[in-house]
BAFI-3210 file (N, C-alpha, C; in Angstrom, 3 decimals, decimal comma, padded with zeros to 6 digits):
// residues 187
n [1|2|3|4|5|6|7|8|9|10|11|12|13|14|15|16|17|18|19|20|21|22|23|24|25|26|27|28|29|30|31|32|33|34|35|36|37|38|39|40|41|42|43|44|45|46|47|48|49|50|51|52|53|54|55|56|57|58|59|60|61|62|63|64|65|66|67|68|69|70|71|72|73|74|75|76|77|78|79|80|81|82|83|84|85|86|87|88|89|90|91|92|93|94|95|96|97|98|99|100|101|102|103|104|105|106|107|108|109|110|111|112|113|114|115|116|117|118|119|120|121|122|123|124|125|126|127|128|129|130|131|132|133|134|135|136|137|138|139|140|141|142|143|144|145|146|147|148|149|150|151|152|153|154|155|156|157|158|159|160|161|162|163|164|165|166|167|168|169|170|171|172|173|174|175|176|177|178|179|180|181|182|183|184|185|186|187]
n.u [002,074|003,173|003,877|001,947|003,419|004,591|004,013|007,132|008,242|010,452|009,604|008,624|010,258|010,675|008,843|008,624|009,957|007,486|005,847|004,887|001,976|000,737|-000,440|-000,130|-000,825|001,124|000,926|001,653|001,204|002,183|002,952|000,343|-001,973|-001,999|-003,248|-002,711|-003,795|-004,101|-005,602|-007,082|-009,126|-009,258|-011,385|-013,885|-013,450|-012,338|-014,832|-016,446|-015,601|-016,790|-016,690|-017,585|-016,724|-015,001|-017,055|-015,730|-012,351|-009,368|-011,267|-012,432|-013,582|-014,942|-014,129|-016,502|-016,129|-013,798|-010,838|-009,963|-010,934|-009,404|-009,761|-006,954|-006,877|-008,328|-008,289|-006,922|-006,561|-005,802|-006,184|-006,646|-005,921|-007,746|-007,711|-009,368|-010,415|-008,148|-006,284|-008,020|-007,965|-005,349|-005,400|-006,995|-006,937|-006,160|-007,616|-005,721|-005,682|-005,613|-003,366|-000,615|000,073|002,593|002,669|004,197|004,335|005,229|003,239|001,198|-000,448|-002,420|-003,128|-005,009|-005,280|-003,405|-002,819|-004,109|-002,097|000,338|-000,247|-000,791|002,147|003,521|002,703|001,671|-001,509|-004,367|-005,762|-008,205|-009,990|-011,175|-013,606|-014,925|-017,206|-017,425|-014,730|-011,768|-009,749|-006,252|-003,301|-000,102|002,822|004,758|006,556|008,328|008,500|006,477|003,119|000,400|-002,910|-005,449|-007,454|-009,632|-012,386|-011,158|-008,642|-005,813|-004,903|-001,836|000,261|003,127|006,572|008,073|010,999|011,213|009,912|010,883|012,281|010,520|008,560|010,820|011,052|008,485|007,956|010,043|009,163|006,041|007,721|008,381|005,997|003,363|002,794|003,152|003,813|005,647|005,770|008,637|011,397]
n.v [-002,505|-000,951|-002,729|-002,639|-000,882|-003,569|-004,579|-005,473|-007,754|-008,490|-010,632|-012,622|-014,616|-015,590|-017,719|-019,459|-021,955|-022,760|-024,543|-025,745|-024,304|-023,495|-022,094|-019,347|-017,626|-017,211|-015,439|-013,918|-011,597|-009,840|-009,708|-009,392|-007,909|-003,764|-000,541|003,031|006,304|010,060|013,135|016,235|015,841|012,999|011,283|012,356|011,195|008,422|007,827|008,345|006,306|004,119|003,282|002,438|004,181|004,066|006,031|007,078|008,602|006,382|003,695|000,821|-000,698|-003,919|-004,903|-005,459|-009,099|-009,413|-008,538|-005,061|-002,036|001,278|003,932|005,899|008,436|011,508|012,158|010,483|006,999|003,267|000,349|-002,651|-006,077|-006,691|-007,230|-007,080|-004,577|-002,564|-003,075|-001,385|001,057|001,778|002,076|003,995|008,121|010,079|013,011|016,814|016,788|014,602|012,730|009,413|006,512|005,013|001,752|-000,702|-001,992|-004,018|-006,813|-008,278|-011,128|-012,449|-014,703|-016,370|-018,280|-017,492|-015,205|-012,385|-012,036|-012,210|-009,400|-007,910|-008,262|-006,484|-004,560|-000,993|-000,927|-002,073|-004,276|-005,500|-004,200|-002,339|-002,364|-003,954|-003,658|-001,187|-001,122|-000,331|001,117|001,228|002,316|002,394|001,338|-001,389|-003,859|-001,798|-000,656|001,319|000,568|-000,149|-001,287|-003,849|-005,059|-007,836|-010,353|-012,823|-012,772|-010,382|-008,051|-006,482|-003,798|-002,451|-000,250|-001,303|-002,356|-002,967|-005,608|-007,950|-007,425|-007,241|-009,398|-011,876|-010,687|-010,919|-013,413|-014,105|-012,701|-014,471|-017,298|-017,255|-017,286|-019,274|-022,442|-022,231|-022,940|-021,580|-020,828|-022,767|-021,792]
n.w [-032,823|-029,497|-026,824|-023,853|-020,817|-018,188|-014,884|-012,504|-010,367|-007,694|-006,328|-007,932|-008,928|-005,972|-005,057|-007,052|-006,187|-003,668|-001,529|001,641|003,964|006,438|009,041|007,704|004,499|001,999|-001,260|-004,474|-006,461|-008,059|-010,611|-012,200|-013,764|-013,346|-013,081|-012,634|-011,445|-011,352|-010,134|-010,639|-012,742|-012,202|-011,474|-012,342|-015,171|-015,162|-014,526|-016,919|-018,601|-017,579|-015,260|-011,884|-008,945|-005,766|-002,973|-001,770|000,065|000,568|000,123|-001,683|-003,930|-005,603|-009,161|-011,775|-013,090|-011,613|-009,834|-008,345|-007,498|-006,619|-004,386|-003,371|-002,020|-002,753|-005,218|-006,369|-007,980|-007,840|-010,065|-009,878|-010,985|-013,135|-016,029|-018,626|-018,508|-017,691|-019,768|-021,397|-020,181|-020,759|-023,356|-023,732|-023,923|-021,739|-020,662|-020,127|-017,245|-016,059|-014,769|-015,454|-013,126|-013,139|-012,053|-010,474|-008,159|-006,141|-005,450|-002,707|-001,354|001,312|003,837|006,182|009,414|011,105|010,412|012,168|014,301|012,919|011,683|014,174|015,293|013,145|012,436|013,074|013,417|014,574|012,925|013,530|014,400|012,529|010,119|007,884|006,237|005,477|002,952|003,310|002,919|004,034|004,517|005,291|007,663|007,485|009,153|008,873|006,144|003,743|003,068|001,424|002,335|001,564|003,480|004,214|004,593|003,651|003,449|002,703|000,814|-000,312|-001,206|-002,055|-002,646|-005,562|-004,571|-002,412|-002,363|-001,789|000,438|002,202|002,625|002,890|005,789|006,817|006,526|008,413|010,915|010,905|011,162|013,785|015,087|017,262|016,358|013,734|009,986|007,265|003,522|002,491|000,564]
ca.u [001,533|003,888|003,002|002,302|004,724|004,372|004,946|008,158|008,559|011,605|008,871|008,431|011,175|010,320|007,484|008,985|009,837|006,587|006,207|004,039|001,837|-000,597|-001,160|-000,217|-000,201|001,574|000,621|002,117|000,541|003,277|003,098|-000,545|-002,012|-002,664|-003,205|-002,601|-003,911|-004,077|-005,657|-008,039|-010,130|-009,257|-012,927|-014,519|-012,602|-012,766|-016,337|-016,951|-015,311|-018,097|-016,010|-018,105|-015,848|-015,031|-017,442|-014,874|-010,964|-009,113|-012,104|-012,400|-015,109|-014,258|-014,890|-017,145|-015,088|-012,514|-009,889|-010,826|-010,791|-008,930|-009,381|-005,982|-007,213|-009,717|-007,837|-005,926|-007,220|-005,437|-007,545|-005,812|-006,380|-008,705|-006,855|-009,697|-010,765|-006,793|-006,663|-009,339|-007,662|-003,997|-006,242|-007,652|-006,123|-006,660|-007,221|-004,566|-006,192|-005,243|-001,619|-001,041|001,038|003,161|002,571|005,025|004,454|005,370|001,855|000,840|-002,178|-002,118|-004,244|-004,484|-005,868|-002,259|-002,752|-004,142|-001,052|001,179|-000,301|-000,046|003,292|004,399|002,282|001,073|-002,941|-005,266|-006,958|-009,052|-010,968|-011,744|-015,353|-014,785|-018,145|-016,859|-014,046|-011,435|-007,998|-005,062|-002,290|000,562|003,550|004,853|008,332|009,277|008,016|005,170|002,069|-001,294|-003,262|-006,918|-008,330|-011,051|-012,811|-011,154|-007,421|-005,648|-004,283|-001,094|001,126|004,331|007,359|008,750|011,920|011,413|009,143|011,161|012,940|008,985|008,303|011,379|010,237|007,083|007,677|010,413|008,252|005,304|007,938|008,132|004,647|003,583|001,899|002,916|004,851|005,628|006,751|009,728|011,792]
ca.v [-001,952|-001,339|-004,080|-001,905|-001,671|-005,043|-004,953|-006,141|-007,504|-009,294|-011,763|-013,096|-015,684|-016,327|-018,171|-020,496|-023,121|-022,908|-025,092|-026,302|-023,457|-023,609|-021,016|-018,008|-018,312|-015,833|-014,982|-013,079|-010,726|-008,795|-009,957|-009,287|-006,208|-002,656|000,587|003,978|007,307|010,520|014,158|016,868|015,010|011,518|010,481|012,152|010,545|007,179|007,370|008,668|005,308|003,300|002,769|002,710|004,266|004,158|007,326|008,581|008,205|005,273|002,642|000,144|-001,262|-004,902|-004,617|-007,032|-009,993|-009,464|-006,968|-004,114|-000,258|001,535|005,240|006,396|010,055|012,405|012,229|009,442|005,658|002,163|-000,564|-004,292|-007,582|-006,900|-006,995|-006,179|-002,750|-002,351|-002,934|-000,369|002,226|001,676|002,682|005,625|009,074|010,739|014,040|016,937|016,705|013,328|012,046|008,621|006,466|003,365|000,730|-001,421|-002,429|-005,610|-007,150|-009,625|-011,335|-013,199|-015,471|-018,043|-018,180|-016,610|-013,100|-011,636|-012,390|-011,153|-008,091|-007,024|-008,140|-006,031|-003,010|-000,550|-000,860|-003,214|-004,289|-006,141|-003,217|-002,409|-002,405|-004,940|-003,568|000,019|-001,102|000,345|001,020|001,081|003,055|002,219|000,817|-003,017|-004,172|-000,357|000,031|001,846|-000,232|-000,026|-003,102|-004,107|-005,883|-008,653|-011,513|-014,344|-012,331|-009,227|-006,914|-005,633|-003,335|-001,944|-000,088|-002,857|-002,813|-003,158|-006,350|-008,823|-007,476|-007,068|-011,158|-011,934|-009,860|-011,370|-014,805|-014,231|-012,997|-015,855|-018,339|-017,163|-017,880|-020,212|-023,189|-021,651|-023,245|-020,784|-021,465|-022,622|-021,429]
ca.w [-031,603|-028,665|-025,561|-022,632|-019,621|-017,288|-013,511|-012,229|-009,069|-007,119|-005,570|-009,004|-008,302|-004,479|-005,260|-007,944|-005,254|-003,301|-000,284|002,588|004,527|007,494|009,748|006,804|003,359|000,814|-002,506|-004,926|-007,458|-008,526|-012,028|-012,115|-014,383|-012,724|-013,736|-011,840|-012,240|-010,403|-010,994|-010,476|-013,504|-013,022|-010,909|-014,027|-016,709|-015,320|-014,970|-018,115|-019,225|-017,407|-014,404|-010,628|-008,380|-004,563|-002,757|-000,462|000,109|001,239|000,284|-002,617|-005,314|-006,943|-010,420|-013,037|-013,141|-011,030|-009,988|-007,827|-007,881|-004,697|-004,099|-002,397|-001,947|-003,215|-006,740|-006,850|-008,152|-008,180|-010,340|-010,419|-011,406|-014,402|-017,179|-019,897|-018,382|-017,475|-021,502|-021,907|-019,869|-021,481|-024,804|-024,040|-023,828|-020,101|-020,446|-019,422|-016,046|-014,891|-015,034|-015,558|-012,832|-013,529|-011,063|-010,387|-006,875|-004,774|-004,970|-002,358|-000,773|002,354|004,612|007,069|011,010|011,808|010,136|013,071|015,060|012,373|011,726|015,525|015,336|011,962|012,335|014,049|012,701|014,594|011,459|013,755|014,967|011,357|009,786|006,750|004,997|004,613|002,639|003,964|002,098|004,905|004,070|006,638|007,553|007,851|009,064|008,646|005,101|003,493|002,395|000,899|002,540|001,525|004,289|003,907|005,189|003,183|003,420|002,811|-000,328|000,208|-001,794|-001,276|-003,659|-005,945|-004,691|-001,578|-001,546|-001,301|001,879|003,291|002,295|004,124|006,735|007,384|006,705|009,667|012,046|011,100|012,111|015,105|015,972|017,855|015,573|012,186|009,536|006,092|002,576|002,325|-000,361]
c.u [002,524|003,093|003,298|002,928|003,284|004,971|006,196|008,140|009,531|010,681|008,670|008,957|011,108|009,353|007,740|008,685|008,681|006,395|004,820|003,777|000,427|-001,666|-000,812|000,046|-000,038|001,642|001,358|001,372|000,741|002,956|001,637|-001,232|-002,694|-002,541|-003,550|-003,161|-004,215|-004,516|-007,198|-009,299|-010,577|-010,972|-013,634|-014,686|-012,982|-014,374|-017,106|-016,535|-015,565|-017,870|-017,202|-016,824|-016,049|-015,747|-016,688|-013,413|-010,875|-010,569|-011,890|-013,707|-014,620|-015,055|-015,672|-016,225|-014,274|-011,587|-011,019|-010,253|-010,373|-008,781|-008,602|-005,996|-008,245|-009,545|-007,413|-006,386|-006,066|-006,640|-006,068|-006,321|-007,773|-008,268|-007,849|-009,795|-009,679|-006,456|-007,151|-008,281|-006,292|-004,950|-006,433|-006,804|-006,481|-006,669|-005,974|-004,452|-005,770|-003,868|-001,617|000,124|001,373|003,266|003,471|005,196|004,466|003,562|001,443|-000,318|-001,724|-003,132|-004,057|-005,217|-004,367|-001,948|-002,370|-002,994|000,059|000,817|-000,187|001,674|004,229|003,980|001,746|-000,327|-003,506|-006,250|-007,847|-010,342|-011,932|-013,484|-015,179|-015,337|-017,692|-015,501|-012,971|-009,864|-006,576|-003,611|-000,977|002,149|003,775|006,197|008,999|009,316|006,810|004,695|001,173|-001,671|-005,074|-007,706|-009,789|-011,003|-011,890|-009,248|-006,752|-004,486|-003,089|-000,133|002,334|005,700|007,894|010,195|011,892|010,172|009,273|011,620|011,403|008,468|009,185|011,249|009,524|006,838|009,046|009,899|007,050|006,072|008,220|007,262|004,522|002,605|002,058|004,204|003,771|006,117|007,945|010,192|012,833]
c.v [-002,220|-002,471|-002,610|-002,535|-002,768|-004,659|-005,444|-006,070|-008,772|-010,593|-012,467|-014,759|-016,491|-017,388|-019,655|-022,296|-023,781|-023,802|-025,265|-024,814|-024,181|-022,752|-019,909|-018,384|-016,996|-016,111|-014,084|-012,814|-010,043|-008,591|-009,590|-007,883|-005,408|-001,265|001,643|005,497|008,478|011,873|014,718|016,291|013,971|010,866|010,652|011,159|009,264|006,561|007,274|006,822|004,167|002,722|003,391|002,859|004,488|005,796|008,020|007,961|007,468|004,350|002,401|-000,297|-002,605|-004,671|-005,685|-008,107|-010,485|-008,275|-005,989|-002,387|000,509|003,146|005,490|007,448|010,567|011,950|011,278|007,599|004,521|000,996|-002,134|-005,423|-007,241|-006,281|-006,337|-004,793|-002,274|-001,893|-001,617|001,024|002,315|002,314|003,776|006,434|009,524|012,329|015,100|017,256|015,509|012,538|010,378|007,925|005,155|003,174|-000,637|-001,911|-003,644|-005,650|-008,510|-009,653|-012,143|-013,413|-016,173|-017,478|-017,611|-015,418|-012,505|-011,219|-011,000|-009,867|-007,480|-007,206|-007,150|-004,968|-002,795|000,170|-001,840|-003,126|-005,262|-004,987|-002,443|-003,112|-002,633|-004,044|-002,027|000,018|-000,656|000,028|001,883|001,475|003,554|001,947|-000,461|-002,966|-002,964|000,008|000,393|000,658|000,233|-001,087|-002,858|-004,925|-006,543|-009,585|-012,606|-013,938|-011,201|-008,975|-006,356|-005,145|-002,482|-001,401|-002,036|-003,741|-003,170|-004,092|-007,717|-008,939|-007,779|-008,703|-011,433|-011,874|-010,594|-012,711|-015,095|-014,142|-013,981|-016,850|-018,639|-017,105|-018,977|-020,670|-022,835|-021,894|-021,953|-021,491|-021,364|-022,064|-022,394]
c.w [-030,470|-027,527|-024,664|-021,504|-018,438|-015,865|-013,365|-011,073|-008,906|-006,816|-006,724|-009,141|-007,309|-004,323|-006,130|-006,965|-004,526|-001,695|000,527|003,548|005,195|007,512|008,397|005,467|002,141|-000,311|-003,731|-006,046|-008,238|-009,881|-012,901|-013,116|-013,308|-013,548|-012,483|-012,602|-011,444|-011,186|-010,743|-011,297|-013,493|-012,534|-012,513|-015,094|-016,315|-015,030|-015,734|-018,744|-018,611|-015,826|-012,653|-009,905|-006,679|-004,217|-001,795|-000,934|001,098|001,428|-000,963|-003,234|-005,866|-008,134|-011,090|-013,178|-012,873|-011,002|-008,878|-008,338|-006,367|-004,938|-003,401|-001,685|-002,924|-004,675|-007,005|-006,919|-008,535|-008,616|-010,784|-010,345|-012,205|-016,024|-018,388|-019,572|-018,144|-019,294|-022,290|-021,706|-020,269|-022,744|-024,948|-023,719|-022,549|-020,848|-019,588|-018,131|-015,265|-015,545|-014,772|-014,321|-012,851|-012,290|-011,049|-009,194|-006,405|-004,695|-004,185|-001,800|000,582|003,303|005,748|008,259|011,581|011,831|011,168|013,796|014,420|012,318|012,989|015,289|014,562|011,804|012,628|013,933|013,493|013,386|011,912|014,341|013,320|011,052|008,053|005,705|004,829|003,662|002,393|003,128|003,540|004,378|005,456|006,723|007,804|007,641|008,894|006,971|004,376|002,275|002,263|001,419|002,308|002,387|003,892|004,729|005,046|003,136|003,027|001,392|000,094|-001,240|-001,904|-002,672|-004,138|-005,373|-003,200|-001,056|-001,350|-000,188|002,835|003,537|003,215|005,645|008,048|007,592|008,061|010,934|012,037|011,208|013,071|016,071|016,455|016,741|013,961|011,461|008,337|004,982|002,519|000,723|-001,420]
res [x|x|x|x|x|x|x|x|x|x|x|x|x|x|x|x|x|x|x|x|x|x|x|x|x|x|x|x|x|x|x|x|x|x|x|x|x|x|x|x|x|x|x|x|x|x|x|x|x|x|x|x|x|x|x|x|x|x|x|x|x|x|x|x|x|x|x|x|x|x|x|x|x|x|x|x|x|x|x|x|x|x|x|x|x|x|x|x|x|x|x|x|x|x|x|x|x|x|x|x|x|x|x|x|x|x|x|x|x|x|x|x|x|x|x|x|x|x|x|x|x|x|x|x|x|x|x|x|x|x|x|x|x|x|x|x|x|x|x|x|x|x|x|x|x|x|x|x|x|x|x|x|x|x|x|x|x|x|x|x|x|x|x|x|x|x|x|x|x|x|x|x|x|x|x|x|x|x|x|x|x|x|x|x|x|x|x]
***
């Protein structure tokens, strides 16, 4: 049985070292399973295969166990961090209605009482004006490159091309040390 393809991300490495964090604290996810899929059928299809899905575009669902489900558009679904139903949907065949798309994105998470800060500082979204309980999928820019971000209570989803997420880490952990009160991981 082939192994299905694995994420790859640069941040994979960044992380090794680890370090002392306060005010923000970064995550990485990269390595994490996801599955992509896009297509006049795909809502169908993945409902047929037991899956509750987001009722509009740009909002999210977490799934049984873990992992959530992120409508990008009318057609288009990201589901990560749940490796068995990830499993599931590597298994099955999609019909020739929904195309399948490899995910390979820079996956991070990030927290702390300094967010707020940063995110004014890095892009141009108050994600404080945001309404948590509609679950709201953010499709933007940061530092001058395109993100997906999941906003929550307890910290925030972000996803970004692979190759470009270690320059975005960089990035971000430059402008959080230029806050006031906020140490980052060192490296």
């Amino acid at each position: 049985m082939n192994a299905a393809p694995v994420a790859v991300s640069p941040l994979a490495e960044v992380f090794a070292a680890g370090g002392e964090t306060v005010a923000i604290v970064f995550a990485d996810h990269s390595l994490k399973p996801r599955y992509g899929c896009k297509g006049k059928g795909a809502a169908e299809w993945l409902q047929g295969l037991g899956l509750e899905l987001p009722d509009a575009p740009n909002r999210w669902l977490p799934l049984p166990d873990g992992g959530l489900i992120a409508r990008l558009g009318n057609t288009e679904f990201l589901i990560d961090g749940n490796a068995a139903i990830i499993e599931r949907l590597q298994g099955a065949s999609p019909p020739a209605a929904v195309a399948v798309v490899l995910r390979q994105d820079a996956a991070l998470e990030f927290s702390g009482p300094g967010l707020p800060e940063l995110l004014l500082q890095t892009c141009n979204i108050d994600f404080a004006t945001l309404d948590l309980a509609t679950s709201p999928v953010v499709l933007t820019r940061m530092t001058g490159i395109d993100v997906t971000v999941i906003p929550g209570a307890s910290g925030y989803r972000l996803w970004c091309d692979g190759t470009y997420g270690a320059a975005l880490l960089e990035s971000l952990r430059a402008v959080a040390a230029e806050l006031p009160e906020t140490r980052v991981p060192r490296e």
